[in-house]
C-alpha positions as CSV (number, residue, x, y, z in Angstrom):
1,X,-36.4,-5.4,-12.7
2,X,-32.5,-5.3,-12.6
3,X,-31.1,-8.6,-14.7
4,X,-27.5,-7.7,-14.5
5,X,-25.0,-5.6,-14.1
6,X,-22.4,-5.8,-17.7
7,X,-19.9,-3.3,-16.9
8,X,-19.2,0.0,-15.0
9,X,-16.5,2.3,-16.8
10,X,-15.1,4.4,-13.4
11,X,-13.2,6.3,-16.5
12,X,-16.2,7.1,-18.4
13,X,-18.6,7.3,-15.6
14,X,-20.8,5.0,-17.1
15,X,-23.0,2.5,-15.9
16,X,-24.1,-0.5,-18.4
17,X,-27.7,-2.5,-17.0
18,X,-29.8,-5.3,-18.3
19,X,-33.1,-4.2,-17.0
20,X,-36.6,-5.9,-17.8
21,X,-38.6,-3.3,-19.0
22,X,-42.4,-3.7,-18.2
23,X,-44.6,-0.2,-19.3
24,X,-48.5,-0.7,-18.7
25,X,-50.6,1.8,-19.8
26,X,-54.6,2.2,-20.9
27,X,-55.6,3.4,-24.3
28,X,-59.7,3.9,-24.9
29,X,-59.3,4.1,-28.6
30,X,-58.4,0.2,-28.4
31,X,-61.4,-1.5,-26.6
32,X,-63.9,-4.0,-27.7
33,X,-66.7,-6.5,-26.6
34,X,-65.0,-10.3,-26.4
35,X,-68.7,-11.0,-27.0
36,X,-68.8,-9.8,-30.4
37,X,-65.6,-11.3,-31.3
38,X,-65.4,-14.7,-30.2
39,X,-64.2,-13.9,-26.2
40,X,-61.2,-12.3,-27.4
41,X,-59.4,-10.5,-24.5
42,X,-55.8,-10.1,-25.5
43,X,-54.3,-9.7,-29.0
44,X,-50.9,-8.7,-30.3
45,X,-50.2,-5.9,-31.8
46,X,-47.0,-4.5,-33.5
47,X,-45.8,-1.6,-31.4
48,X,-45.3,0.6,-34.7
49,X,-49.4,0.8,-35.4
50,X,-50.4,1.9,-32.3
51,X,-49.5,4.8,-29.7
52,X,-46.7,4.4,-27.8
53,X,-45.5,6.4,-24.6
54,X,-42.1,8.8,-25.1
55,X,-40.7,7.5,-21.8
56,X,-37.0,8.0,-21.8
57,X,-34.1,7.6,-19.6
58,X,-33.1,11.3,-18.9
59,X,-29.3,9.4,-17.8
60,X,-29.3,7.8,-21.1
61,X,-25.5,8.3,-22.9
62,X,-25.6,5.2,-26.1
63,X,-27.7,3.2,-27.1
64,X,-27.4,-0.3,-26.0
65,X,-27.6,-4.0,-27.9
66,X,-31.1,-4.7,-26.6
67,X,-33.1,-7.0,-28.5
68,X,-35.5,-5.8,-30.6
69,X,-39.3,-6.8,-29.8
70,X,-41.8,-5.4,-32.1
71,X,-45.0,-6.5,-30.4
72,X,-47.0,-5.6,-27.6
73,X,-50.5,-7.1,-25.5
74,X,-53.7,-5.3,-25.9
75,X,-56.9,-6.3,-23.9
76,X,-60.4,-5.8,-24.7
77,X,-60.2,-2.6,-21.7
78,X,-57.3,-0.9,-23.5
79,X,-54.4,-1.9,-21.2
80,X,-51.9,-2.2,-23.4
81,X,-48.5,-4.1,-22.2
82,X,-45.2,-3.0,-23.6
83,X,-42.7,-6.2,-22.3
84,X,-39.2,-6.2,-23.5
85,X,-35.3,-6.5,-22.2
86,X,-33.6,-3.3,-22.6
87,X,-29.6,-2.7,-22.0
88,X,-29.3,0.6,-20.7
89,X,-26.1,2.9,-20.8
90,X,-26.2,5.7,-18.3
91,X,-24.4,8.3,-17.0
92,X,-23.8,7.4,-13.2
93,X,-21.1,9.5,-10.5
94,X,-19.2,7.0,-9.6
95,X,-17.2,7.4,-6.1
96,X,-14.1,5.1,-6.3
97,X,-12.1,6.4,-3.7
98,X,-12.8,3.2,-1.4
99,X,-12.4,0.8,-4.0
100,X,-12.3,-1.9,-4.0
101,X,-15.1,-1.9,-1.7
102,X,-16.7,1.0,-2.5
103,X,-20.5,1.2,-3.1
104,X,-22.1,3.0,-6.1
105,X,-26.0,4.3,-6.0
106,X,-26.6,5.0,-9.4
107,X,-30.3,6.5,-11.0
108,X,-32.5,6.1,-13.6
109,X,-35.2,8.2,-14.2
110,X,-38.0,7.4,-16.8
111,X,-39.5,10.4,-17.8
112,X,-42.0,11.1,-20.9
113,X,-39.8,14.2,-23.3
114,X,-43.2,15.9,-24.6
115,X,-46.3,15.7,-22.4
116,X,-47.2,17.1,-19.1
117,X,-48.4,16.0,-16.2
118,X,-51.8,16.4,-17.3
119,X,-51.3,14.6,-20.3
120,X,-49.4,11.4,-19.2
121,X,-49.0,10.8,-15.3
122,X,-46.6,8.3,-14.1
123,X,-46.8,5.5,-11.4
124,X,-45.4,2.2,-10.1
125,X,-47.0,-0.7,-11.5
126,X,-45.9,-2.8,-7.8
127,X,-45.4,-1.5,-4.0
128,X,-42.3,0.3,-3.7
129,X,-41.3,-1.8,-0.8
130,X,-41.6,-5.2,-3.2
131,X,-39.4,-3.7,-5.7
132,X,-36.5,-2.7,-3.6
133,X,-35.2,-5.7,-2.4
134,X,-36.5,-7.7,-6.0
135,X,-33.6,-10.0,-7.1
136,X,-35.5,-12.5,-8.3
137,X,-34.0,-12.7,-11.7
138,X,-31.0,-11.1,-11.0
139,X,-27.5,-12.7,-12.3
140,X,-25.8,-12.7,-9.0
141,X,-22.6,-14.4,-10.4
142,X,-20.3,-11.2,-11.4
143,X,-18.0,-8.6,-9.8
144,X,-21.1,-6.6,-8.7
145,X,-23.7,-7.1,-6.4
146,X,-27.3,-6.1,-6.2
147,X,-27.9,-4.2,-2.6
148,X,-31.6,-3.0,-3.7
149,X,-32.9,-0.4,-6.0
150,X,-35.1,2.9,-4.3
151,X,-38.2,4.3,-6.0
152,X,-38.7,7.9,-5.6
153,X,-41.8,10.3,-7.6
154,X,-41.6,13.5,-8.4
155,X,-42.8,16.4,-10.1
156,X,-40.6,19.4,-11.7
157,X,-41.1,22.2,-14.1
158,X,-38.9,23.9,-16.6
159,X,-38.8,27.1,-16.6
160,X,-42.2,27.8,-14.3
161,X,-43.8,25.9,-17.3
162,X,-46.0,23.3,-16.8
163,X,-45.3,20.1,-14.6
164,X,-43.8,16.9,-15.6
165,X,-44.4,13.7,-14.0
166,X,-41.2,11.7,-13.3
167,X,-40.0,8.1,-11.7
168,X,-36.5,7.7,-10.7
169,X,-34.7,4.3,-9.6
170,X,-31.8,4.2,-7.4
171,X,-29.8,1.2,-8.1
172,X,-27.4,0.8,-5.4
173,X,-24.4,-1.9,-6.2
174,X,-21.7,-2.9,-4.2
175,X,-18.3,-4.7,-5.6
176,X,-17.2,-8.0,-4.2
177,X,-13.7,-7.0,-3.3
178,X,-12.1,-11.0,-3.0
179,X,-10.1,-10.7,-6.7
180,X,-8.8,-7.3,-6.1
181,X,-7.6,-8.4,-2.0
182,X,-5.9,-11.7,-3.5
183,X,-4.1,-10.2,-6.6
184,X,-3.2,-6.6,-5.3
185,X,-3.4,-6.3,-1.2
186,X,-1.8,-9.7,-0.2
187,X,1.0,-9.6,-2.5
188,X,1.8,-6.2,-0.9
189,X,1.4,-6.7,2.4
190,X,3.9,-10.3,1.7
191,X,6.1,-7.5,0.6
192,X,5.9,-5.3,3.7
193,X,6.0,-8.1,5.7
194,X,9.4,-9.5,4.3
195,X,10.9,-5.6,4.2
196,X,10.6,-5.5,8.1
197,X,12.0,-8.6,8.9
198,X,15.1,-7.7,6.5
199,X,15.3,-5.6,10.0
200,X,16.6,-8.4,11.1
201,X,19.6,-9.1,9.0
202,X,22.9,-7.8,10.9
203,X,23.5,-4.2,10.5
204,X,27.0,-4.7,9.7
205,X,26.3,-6.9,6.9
206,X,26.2,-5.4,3.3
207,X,23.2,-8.2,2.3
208,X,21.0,-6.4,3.9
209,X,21.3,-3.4,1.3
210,X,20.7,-5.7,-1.2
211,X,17.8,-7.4,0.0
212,X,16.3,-4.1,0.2
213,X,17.1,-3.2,-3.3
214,X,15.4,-6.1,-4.8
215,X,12.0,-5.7,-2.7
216,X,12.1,-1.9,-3.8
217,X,12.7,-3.6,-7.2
218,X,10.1,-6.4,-7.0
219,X,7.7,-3.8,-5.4
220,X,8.3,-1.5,-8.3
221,X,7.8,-4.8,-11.4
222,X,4.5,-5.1,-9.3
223,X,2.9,-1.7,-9.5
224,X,3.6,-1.7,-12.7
225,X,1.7,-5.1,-13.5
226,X,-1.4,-3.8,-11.5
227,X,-1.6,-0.4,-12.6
228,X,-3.9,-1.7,-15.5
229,X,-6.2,-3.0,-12.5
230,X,-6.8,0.1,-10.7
231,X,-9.6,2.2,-12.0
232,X,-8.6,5.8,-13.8
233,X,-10.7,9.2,-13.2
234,X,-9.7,12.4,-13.8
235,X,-11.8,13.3,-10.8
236,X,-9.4,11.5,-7.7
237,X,-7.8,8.6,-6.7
238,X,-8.6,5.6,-4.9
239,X,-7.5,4.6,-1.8
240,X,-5.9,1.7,-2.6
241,X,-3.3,4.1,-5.0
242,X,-2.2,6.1,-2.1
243,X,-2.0,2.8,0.0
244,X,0.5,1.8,-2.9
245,X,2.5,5.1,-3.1
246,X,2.8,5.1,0.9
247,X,4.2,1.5,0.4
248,X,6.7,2.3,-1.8
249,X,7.8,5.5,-0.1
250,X,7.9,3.3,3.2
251,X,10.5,0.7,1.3
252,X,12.2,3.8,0.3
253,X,12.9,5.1,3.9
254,X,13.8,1.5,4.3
255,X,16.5,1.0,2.3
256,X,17.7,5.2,3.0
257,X,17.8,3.8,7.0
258,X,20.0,0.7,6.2
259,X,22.2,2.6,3.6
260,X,22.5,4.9,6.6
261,X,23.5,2.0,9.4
262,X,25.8,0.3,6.6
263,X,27.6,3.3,5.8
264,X,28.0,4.0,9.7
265,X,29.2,0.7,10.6
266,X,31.4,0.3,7.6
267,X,33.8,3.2,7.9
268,X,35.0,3.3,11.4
269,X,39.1,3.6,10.3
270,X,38.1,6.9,9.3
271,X,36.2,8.1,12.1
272,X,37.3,9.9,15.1
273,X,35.8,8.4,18.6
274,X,32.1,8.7,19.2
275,X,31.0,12.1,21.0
276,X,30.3,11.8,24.5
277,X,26.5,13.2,23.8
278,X,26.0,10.5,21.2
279,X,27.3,7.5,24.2
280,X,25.2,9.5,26.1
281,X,22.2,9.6,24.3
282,X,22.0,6.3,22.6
283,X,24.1,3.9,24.5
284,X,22.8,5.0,27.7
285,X,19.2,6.5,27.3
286,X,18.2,4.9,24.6
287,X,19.3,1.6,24.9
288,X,17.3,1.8,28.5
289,X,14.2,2.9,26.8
290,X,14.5,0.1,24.1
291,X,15.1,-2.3,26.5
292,X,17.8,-4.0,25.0
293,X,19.0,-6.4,27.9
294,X,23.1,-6.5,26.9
295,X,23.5,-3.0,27.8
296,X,26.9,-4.5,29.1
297,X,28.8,-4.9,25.7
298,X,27.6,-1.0,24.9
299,X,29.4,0.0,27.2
300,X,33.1,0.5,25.9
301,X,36.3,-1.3,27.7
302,X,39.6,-0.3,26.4
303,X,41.8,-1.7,29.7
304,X,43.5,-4.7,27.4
305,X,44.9,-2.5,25.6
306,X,46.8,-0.6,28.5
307,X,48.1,-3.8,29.7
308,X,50.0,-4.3,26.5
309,X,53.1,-2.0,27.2
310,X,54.0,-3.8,30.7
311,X,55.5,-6.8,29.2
312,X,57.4,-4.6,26.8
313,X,58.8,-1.7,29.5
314,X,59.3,-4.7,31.9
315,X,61.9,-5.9,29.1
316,X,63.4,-2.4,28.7
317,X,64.6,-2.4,32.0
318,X,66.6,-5.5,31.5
319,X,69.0,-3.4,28.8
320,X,71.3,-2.1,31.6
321,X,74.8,-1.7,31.2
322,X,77.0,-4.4,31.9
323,X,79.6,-4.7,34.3
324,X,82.2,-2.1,32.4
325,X,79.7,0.7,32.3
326,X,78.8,0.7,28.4
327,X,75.8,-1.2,26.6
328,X,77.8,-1.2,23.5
329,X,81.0,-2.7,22.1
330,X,82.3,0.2,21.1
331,X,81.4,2.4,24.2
332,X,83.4,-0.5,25.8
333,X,86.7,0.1,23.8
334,X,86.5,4.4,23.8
335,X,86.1,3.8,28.0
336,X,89.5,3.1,27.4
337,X,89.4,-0.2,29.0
338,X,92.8,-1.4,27.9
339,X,91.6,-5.3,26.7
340,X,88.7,-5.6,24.7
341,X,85.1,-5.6,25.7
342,X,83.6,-9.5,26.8
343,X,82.9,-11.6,24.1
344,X,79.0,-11.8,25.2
345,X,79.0,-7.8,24.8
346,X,79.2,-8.3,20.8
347,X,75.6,-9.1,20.7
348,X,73.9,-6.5,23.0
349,X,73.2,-4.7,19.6
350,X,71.4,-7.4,18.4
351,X,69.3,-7.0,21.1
352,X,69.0,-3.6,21.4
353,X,67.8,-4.4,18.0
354,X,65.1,-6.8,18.9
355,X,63.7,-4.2,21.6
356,X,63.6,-1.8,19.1
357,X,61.4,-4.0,16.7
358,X,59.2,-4.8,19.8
359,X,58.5,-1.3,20.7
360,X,57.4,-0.7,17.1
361,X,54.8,-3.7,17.3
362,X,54.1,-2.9,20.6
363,X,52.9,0.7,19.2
364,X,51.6,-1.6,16.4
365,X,49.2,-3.1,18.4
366,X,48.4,-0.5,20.5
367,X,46.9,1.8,17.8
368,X,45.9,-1.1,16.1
369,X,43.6,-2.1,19.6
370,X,42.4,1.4,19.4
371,X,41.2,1.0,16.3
372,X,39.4,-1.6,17.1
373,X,37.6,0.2,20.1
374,X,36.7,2.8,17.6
375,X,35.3,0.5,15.5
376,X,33.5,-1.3,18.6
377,X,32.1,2.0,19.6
378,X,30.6,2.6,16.2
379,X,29.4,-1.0,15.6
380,X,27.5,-0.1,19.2
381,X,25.8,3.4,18.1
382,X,24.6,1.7,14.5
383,X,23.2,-1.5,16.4
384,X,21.2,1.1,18.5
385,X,19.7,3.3,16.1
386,X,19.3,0.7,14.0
387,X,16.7,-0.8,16.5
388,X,15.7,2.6,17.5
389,X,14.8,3.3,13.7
390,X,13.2,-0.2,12.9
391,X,11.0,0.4,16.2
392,X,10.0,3.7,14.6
393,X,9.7,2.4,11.1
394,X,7.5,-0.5,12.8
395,X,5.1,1.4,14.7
396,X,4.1,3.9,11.2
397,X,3.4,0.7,9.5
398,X,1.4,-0.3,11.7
399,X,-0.7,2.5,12.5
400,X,-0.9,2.7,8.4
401,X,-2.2,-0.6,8.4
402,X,-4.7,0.0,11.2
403,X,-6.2,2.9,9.9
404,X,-6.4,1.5,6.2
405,X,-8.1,-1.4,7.6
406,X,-10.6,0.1,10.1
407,X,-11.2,2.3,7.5
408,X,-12.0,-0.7,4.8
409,X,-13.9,-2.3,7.5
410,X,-16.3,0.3,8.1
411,X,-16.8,1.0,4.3
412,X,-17.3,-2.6,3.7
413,X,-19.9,-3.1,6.4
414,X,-21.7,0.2,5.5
């Protein structure tokens, strides 16, 4: 009977059991009449002075701290009763890819080294039907958990030599996955979870590149503090690390998407207008398809800016030449006008001056308000790949996390 399960090394490949070891077996050389000697049926014998049984544990890799027990029961008909705790250390394959709620079937098979079948035959000492599902003094208390243990006979040869008589256990164990979900999935899916709603943070604001950064940095403190909780095998690697590595490479095309947006809403003075194909094909088509309702401020409008020179020209046409003929004073005295020009024609240079300075801001403005459409226009294409991205980036998350989880379902129900 299965006592416990101490440890299983997924490096190693080895299984470590506390097993109650009961061997029954009948000896004729050890028989007597109680009659003769006082109605004695049972005595104690040290195992050392009579014949003992070479069964072994073909899986067997060290040898374990069992107790040592140097006595067994003998009746008056020779059954002899060899009763003693053993920890056994065996070899096992262990499958860890669906940790943590993968399910190992390990075997031990008790077989005697020297004698043939014909010698020494084996058999079970209970039905196999009330051992399987025997966890009467099993320690149910630790990471592993006792499903039920198989019982199988058999008969091989060596060699076409003669047969040997063998019993093989199947212990099958499953792990109880609650400390590895609480210390390594739900601190990573918090962290996916606050990486898309980052989404959220204005496109056009540089905090958002730096919230990234630190998740990519917390994510990357945190695989480092588990990486001593995972198990190692040359052989392949669990689920669980690839979940990890998707994560990361997911926070990764994260931040590359928002350094992306930043960078295109962030350097507009030095951009030419957006192609018609891009208006086209994002404000247009793909703002329909993402339904975003305010397809109204996508669309450019650049008319305020036209309306800007009227005032001005309007105030042109008021420099006209005054009642002599010339706008300026000295245009007044070379017309040959024989007394000099009016005394309100001294200051039409100042304002010719003034018109002058308004024409420049008037320029001023104007390239300054086309600019800003520029800017406008890109501000528009990064707010709608932006949520055409996050809408991608949303939907392979969550088909990742559907398929991890149907596929943890299944494995945990199995």
């Amino acid at each position: 009977m299965v006592y416990a399960i101490l440890s299983v090394d997924e490096k190693n490949q080895v299984l470590t059991t506390y097993i109650w070891y009961r061997q029954h077996w009948t000896d004729e050389f050890l028989r007597w009449d109680p009659a003769r000697f006082d109605n004695l049926t049972q005595i104690s014998l040290p195992a050392e002075s009579i014949w003992v049984p070479d069964i072994l544990i073909n899986e067997f890799v060290d040898v374990g701290k069992s107790p040592h027990v140097p006595y067994v029961y003998v009746g008056h008909h020779g059954e002899v009763q060899n009763l003693k705790p053993i920890q056994v250390m065996t070899a096992c394959s262990l499958d860890i890819y669906n940790f943590p709620f993968d399910v190992q079937n390990c075997s031990l098979t008790f077989t005697s080294w020297l004698h043939h079948i014909r010698d020494m035959n084996l058999s079970l000492w209970r039905q196999p039907e009330l051992v399987k599902f025997d966890r009467s003094v099993f320690m149910n208390q630790g990471e592993w958990e006792l499903l039920y243990v198989l019982s199988h006979f058999q008969e091989f040869s060596v060699k076409s030599s003669d047969s040997y008589a063998e019993m093989k256990f199947y212990v099958v164990i499953r792990r109880r996955p609650l400390f590895y979900t609480v210390n390594l999935l739900l601190p990573s899916i918090f962290l996916m979870v606050m990486d898309i709603v980052g989404f959220y943070l204005p496109p056009n604001s540089g905090e958002r590149v730096s919230f990234k950064i630190t998740l990519l940095l917390g994510y990357s403190v945190f695989l480092i503090i588990v990486s001593d909780t995972l198990p190692a095998t040359a052989v392949g690697t669990p689920l669980i690390g690839i979940y990890f590595v998707v994560c990361m490479a997911l926070l990764v095309i994260s931040l590359t998407e928002t350094i992306l947006i930043v960078c295109l809403v962030h350097k507009q003075d030095l951009q030419p207008h957006v192609p018609g194909w891009v208006k086209r094909l994002l404000l247009e088509r793909a703002a329909v398809l993402l339904c975003i309702r305010d397809r109204k401020n996508l669309s450019p409008s650049r008319t305020c800016s036209s309306d800007t020179s009227r005032p001005v020209e309007s105030n042109d046409s008021t420099a006209k030449p005054n009642r002599y003929g010339c706008e300026e004073p000295q245009e007044c005295e070379a017309a040959g006008g024989v007394g000099p020009c009016p005394p309100w024609a001294e200051g039409s240079s100042a304002v010719h001056g003034m018109l002058r300075e308004v024409t420049a801001i008037r320029r001023f403005l104007e390239r300054r308000e086309e600019f800003r459409d520029v800017a406008r226009e890109w501000l528009q294409v990064g707010y709608v790949l932006d949520v055409l991205l996050f809408r991608a980036y949303l939907a392979a998350v969550l088909a990742y996390s559907v398929t991890l989880g149907t596929l943890w379902s299944v494995w945990r129900d199995a």
